[in-house]
C-alpha positions in Angstrom: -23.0 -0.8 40.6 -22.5 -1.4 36.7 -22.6 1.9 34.9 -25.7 2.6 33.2 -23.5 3.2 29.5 -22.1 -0.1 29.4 -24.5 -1.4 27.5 -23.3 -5.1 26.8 -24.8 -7.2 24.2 -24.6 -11.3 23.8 -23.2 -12.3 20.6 -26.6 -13.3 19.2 -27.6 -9.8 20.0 -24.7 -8.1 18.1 -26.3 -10.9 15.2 -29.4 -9.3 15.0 -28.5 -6.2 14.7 -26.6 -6.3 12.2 -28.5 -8.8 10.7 -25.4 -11.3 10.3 -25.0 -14.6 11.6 -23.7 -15.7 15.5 -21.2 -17.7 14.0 -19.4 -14.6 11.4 -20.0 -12.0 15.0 -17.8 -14.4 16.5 -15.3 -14.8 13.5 -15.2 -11.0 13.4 -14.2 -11.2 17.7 -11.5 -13.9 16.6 -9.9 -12.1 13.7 -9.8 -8.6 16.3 -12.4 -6.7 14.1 -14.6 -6.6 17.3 -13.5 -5.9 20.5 -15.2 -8.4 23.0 -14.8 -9.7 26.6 -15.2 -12.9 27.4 -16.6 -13.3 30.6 -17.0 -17.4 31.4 -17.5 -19.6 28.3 -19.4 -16.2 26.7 -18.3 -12.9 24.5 -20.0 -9.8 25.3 -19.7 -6.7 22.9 -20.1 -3.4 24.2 -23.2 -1.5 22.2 -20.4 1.3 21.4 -18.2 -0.7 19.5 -20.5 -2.6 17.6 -21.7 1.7 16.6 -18.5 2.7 15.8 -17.4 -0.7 13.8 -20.2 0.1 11.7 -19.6 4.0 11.0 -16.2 3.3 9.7 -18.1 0.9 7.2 -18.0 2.5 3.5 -21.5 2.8 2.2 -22.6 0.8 0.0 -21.5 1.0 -3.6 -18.7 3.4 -2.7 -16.7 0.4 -2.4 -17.4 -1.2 -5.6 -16.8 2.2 -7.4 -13.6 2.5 -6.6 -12.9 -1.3 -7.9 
Protein backbone atom coordinates (compact mmCIF):
# COMPACT_ATOMS: atom_id res chain seq x y z
CA UNK A 1 0.00 0.00 0.00
CA UNK A 2 1.44 3.57 -1.05
CA UNK A 3 1.52 5.87 1.88
CA UNK A 4 -1.21 8.28 1.87
CA UNK A 5 1.71 11.47 2.21
CA UNK A 6 3.37 10.70 -0.83
CA UNK A 7 1.66 12.77 -2.76
CA UNK A 8 3.33 12.55 -6.35
CA UNK A 9 2.57 15.02 -8.97
CA UNK A 10 3.31 14.62 -12.98
CA UNK A 11 5.46 17.26 -14.30
CA UNK A 12 2.51 19.09 -15.96
CA UNK A 13 1.12 19.16 -12.54
CA UNK A 14 4.26 20.70 -10.79
CA UNK A 15 3.58 23.25 -14.19
CA UNK A 16 0.51 24.41 -12.99
CA UNK A 17 1.14 25.10 -9.94
CA UNK A 18 3.58 27.02 -10.16
CA UNK A 19 2.29 28.47 -13.12
CA UNK A 20 5.57 27.78 -15.25
CA UNK A 21 5.95 25.86 -18.18
CA UNK A 22 6.46 21.61 -18.46
CA UNK A 23 9.34 22.21 -20.40
CA UNK A 24 11.50 24.86 -17.47
CA UNK A 25 9.79 21.92 -14.46
CA UNK A 26 11.85 19.61 -16.37
CA UNK A 27 14.99 21.90 -16.86
CA UNK A 28 14.76 22.59 -13.19
CA UNK A 29 14.73 18.29 -12.61
CA UNK A 30 17.87 18.27 -15.00
CA UNK A 31 19.91 21.01 -13.50
CA UNK A 32 19.13 19.14 -9.73
CA UNK A 33 16.98 22.14 -8.53
CA UNK A 34 14.04 19.53 -8.15
CA UNK A 35 14.30 16.35 -6.85
CA UNK A 36 12.32 13.85 -9.13
CA UNK A 37 11.92 10.14 -9.77
CA UNK A 38 11.63 8.86 -12.84
CA UNK A 39 9.60 5.99 -12.93
CA UNK A 40 9.40 4.55 -16.89
CA UNK A 41 9.79 7.27 -19.63
CA UNK A 42 8.04 9.82 -16.74
CA UNK A 43 9.38 12.26 -13.70
CA UNK A 44 7.23 12.45 -10.76
CA UNK A 45 7.84 15.21 -7.99
CA UNK A 46 6.84 14.68 -4.67
CA UNK A 47 4.15 17.61 -3.49
CA UNK A 48 6.78 18.30 -0.52
CA UNK A 49 9.56 19.20 -2.53
CA UNK A 50 7.88 21.20 -4.92
CA UNK A 51 6.58 23.23 -1.05
CA UNK A 52 9.84 23.47 0.18
CA UNK A 53 11.59 24.54 -3.32
CA UNK A 54 9.30 27.33 -3.13
CA UNK A 55 9.74 28.59 0.58
CA UNK A 56 13.41 28.91 0.13
CA UNK A 57 12.37 31.38 -2.77
CA UNK A 58 13.19 35.19 -1.77
CA UNK A 59 10.08 37.16 -2.15
CA UNK A 60 9.68 39.15 -4.59
CA UNK A 61 11.57 42.50 -4.76
CA UNK A 62 13.85 41.45 -2.00
CA UNK A 63 15.95 40.15 -4.62
CA UNK A 64 16.17 43.12 -6.76
CA UNK A 65 16.89 45.35 -3.60
CA UNK A 66 19.72 43.88 -2.84
CA UNK A 67 21.08 44.30 -6.67
Amino acid sequence: MIDDRLDLLTVEEAAELLKITPYTIREMIKRGEIPAAKIGRFYRIKRSDLIALVSTMPPVGIAEQTK
